[in-house]
N, C-alpha and C positions, 0 to 999 in steps of 0.2 A: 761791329755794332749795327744791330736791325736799324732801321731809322720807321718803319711804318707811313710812312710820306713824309715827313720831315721832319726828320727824326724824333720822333716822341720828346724831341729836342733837349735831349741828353734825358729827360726823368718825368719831373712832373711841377707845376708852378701856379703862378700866378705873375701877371706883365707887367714889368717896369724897367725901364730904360730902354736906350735904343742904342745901336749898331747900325754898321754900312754907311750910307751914303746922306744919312741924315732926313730921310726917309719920312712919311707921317706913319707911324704908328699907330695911332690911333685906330679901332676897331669897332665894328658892328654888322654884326652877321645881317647879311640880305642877300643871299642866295646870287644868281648870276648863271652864266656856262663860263667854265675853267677851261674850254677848248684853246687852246694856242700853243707856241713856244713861249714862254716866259724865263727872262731874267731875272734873275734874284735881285733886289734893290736893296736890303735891309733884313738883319733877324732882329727881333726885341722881345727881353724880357728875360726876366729870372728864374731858372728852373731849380726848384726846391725838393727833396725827396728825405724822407725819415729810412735809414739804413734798418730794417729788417730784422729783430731778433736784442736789437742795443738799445734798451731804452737811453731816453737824454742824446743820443746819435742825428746828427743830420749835417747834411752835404748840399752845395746850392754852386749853380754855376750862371755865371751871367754873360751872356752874349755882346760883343764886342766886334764882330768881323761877322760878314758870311756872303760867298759869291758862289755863282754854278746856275745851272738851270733846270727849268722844270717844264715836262710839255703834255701836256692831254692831251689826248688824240682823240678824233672824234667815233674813232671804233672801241673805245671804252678801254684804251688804254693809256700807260704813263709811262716816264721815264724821267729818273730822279739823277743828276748828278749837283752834289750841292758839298759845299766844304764850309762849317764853322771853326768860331774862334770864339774865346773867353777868359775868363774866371773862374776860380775852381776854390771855394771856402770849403772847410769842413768843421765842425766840433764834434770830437771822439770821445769816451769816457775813457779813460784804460782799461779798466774793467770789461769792454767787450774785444777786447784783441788779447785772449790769451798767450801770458809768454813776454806781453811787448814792459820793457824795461828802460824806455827810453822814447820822447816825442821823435826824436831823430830817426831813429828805428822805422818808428809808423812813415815817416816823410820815406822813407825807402823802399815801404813795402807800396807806397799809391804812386810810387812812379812808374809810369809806362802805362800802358792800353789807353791812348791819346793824352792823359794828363803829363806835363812837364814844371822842372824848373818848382819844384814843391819845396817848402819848411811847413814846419811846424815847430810849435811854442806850448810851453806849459808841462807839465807833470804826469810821467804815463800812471804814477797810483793815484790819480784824477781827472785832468780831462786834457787832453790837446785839442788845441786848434791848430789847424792846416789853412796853408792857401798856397796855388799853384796855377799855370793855364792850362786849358783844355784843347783838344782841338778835335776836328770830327770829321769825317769824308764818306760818305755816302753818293753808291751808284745803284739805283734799281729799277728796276721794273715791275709792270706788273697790270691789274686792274683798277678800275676805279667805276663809280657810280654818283647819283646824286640824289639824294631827297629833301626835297627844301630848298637851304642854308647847309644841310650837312655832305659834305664830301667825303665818304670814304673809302680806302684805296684798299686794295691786299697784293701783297709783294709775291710776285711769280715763286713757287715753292713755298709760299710758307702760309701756315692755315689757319693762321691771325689776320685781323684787318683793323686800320686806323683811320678813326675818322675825327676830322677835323670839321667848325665852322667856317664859311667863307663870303666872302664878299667879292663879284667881280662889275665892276664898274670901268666901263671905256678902256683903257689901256692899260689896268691896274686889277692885280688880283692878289687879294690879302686873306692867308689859312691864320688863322687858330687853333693851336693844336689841343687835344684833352689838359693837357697840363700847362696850357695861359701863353705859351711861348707864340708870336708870331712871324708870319714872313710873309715878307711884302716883294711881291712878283712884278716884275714892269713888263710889256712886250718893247 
């Protein structure tokens, strides 16, 4: 799984609740320099995404856990090792999993590629709901830049880049990623 700097945090969202260390999550972009090594102190928030092609489809994973570190360099580069933890909801139609005959079924087909420990409930010629956790491990490198408030990174090989809003104040530096999720960096 790409992360894009931290990690597109599994999808896409909007913030609530928190993880780690009990952390302020609280957020407001005001630019800063991200130069340092930083500790992870905290991820927050609920990453929400509409599955692609299924209408009435959507999956959301909520953050629970997250440690590793993250370090800017002041030669314009990064280096990401950061491992989360979570939540893993889903509501499926049956209708878009041809073939599926059973919620049991679908809980077999989404386990593995970091989600575990899945059921699912309800009727595959209607809808299943899933829940399971998630987990995620990301090590990258790469570049990074700043305009503003916005930080955006591009991972060594690949020819995407993710930018997130940030905030660095004193000993503390908080990303916002495009889809709501945050993380909170301590040195």
């Amino acid at each position: 799984m790409r992360t894009g700097i931290l990690l597109a945090f599994l999808a896409s969202a909007s913030a609530a609740g928190c993880g780690g260390s009990g952390a302020n999550c609280s957020f407001m972009a005001c630019g800063g320099s991200p130069v340092g090594d930083w500790r992870v102190a905290a991820a927050c928030g609920t990453t929400t995404m509409g599955i692609s092609g299924c209408s009435g489809a959507s999956a959301s994973a909520q953050f629970d856990s997250a440690s590793g570190t993250v370090s800017f360099h002041a030669d314009m580069t990064y280096q990401v090792n950061l491992t989360t933890s979570g939540s893993f909801y889903a509501t499926i139609p049956g209708s878009c999993v041809p073939g599926l005959t059973s919620c049991d079924q679908l809980a077999q087909a989404l386990h593995g590629n970091g989600i575990s420990s899945v059921g699912c409930s309800g009727s595959a010629s209607s809808t299943c709901s899933c829940s399971g956790k998630v987990s995620a491990s990301a090590m990258e490198g790469g570049t990074w830049t700043v305009n503003g408030n916005q930080l955006t990174t591009q991972a060594t090989g690949s020819s995407g880049s993710s930018t997130s809003t940030f905030c660095q104040q004193a000993s503390s530096l908080k990303l916002q990623t495009s889809t709501g999720a945050i993380l909170v960096l301590a040195k």
